[in-house]
N, C-alpha and C positions, 0 to 999 in steps of 0.2 A: 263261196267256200266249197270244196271239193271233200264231203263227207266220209271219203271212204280210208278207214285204217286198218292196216292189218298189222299184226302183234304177231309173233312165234316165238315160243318155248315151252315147258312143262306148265302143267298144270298139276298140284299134288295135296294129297291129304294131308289134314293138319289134324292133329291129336292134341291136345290139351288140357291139362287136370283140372279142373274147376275150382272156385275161390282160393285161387292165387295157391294152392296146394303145389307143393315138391311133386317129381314122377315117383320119388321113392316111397310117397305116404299116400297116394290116390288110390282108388280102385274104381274109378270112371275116366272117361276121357270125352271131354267136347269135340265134335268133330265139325269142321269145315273145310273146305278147299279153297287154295291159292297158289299162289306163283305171279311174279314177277312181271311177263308180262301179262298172264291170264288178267292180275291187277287192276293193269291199266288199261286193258279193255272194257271191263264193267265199268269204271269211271267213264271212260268215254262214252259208252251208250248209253248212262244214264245222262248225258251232257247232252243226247242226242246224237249223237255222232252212229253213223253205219259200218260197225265194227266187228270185224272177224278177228277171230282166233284160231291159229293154226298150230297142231300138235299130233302126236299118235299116244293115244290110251287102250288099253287091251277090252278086248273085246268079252268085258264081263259087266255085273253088275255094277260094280264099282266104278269101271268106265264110265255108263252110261249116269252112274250117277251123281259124276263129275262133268258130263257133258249138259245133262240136264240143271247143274246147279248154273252153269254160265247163259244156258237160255232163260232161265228166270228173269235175269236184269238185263235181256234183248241184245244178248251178242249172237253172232253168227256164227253157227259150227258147221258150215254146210263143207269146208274143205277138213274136218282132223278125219286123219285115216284110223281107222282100226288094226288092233296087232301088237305083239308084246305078248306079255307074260305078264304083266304088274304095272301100278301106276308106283311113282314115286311118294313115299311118306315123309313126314318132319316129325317128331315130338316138340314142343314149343313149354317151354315151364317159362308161365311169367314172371317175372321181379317186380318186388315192391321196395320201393325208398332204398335202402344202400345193398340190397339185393339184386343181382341185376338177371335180366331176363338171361334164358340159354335154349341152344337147340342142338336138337341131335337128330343129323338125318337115317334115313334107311331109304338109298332111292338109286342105290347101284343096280346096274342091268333091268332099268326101268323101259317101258315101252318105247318114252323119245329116246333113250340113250343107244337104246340100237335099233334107232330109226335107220334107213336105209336113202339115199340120194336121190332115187327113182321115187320114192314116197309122195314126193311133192312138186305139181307141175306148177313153177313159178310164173311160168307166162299164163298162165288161164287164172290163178289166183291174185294177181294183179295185172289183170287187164281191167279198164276206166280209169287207168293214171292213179292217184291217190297219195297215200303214207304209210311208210315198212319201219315201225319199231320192233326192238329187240334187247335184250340185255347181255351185259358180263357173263350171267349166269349160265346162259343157255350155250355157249361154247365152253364153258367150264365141264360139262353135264360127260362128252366124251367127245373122244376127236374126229369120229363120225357127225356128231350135232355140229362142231365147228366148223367141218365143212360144208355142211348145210347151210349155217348160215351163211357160210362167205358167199357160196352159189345163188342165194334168197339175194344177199346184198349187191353182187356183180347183175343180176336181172334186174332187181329195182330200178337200178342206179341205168341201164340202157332203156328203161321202159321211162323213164324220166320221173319217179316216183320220188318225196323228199324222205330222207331218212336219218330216224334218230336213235340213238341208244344211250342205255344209261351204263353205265362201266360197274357199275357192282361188284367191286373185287367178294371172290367169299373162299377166305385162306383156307376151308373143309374141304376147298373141290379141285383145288391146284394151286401149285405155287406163283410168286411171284411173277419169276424170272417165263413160266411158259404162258401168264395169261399178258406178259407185252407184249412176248412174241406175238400170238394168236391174235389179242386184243389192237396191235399197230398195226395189221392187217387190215382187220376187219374196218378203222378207220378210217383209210383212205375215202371212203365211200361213204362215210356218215355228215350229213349237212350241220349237224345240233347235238351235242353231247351233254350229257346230265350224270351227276354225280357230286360225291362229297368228299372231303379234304382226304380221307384214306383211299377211296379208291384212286383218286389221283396220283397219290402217292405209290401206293402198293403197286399198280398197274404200270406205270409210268416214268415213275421217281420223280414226281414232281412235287414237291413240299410248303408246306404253308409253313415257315419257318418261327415264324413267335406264334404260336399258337397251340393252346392243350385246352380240348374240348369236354376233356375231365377235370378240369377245371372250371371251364365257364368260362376260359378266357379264349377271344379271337380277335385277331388282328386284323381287322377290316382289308387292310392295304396289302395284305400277305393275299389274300383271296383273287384280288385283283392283279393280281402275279401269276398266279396261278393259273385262271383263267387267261390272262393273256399268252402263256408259252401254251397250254393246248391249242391256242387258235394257231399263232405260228408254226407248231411241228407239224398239226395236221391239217390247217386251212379251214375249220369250221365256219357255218356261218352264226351257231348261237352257242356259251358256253351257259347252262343252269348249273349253279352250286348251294345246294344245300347248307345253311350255315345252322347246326344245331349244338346247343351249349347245357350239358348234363348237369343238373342241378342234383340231380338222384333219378335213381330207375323212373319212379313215378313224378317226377318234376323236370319238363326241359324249357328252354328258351329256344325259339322258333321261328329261323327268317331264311332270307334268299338272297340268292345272286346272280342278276343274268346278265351276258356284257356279250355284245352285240359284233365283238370287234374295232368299235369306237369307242363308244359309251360304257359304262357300267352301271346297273341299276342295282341298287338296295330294295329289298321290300319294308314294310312297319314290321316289328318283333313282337312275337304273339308268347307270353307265360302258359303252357301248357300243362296241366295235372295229367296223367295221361292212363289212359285206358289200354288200348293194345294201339304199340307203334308199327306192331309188322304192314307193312304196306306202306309205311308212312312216306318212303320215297318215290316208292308206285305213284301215289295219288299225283305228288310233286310232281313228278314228272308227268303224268296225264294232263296237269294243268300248265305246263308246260306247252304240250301237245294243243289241247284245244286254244288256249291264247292265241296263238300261232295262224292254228287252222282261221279262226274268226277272225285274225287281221286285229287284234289290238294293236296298241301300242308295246313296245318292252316296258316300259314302268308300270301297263295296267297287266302285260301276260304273268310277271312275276309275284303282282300281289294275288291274281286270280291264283297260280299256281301253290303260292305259300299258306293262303287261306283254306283250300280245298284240302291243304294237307293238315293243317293245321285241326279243322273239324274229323281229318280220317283219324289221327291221335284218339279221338273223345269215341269212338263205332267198336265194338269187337270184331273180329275176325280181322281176314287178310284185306278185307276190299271196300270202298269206298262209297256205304250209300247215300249220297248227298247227288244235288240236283244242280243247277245253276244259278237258279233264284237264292238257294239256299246260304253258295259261296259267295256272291256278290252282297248279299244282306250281313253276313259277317263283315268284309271289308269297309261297308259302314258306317256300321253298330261297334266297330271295333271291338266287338266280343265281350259285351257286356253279361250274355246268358239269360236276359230278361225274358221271363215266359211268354210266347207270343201265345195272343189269345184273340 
């Protein structure tokens, strides 16, 4: 197994009112750092996996103490350049039960957003072969970022590196119609794609047609439709889908889908009470990632994947502290909760 992944995008402050309080009634704010792929980098090093993250944060305190927040759980910062003016923020107000979470960013003219081309040498940062993930997000971020990535993905893809993204539509940071454009680009070059019925859709126009997720209802055979016209338009060779079914803010139903091109695999469906879901498809797709990398099978990469995400529901913050021993002992315990002693 060939350890080495590298992740690029933002990494940004997260602001958060404390017990579940409105922003309009707090007068504190929890702070942590996340992003996207920042996310699924800490998942992977805690998996073990030798995992860089590649970004530009400005050259202050807050930088550093976003860069030092990612070497705590042993990622690699040896390539984020310094520079900018600001890192990017979120406000995050949680939901409870038929209250549903919200956020509100402030993360225009952020350090990566007018990150510069020359910034990053992609042949020295992937050199040893490896895995280049990325997301929706981070070409959303400005059209300087989006060509960065393309340029990240056109080197990967000649150095022979495998590469995946998860599609993340996020209607804050552009519209439809310019993340196809952007986003059918940047596809050509991605081996495994990962997402959920709306990015599919928003991005793409591809639709699960009997299905409403605020309801709780999903139509298994829609999904597999789905998944089969992204592999036809863009030749993938693995499609992950997220199949999550909103019982209430704090109550979801929790499973997967990954189809190979021939096959299509189900995961088991896990009742989640849930604590913070921000990350929850970060995790997904990091267990997507290492399945992969370790050479499972598809039926066991997607219950590893669903499980890991599954326990990142129950963690606060953005990021995923669970181990590997941790996720397979879920899958099973099927999630019983019993105090291990």
């Amino acid at each position: 197994m060939n350890n080495k992944v590298v992740t690029f995008g933002e990494i940004m402050l997260r602001l958060m009112p404390p017990n579940l309080k409105r922003i309009v009634q707090t007068d504190a704010f929890d702070v942590v750092y996340g992003g996207g792929e920042a996310n699924v980098a800490v998942s992977l090093a805690n998996y073990g996996i030798d995992t860089y993250f590649i970004t530009k944060v400005p050259k202050n305190a807050v930088g550093q103490s976003a860069i030092n927040h990612l070497r705590r759980y042993g990622v690699k910062t040896d390539y984020i350049i310094r520079g900018g003016d600001r890192i990017g923020i979120y406000f995050l107000e949680m939901g409870a039960s038929q209250r549903p979470s919200s956020v509100i960013y402030d993360r225009a003219h952020s350090a990566i957003a007018k990150a510069e081309m020359n910034d990053f040498n992609w042949e020295e940062i992937f050199k040893n072969d490896g895995w280049f993930h990325f997301t929706g997000i981070t070409p959303a971020i400005s059209d300087m970022a989006a060509a960065i990535t393309l340029e990240a993905c056109k080197i990967a893809k000649k150095l022979g590196l495998t590469i995946s993204a998860d599609l993340n539509y996020r209607k804050k940071l552009w519209s439809t119609e310019k993340a196809g454009k952007v986003m059918s680009e940047l596809m050509q070059y991605v081996d495994i794609a990962i997402g959920n019925e709306e990015d599919a859709e928003k991005v793409f126009g591809i639709k699960a047609v009997n299905t409403d997720v605020n309801k709780g209802a999903l139509d298994l055979s829609e999904y597999k439709e789905v998944s089969k016209e992204l592999v036809r338009r863009f030749g993938f060779k693995y499609v992950a889908i997220t199949l999550r079914e909103s019982l209430s803010a704090s109550d979801n139903m929790w499973s997967g889908l990954l189809y190979d091109g021939t096959e299509y695999y189900f995961s088991k469906k896990y009742k989640i009470h849930i604590v913070d879901r921000v990350g929850g498809g970060d995790s997904f797709a990091a267990g997507i990632i290492y399945g992969l990398l370790s050479e499972r099978l598809p039926r066991d990469v997607i219950e590893f994947a669903v499980a890991a995400s599954c326990l990142k529901h129950t963690i606060p913050g953005d990021m995923n502290m669970v181990n590997v021993q941790e996720v397979e002992d879920l899958i099973k315990s099927g999630g019983s909760g019993r105090v291990k002693r």
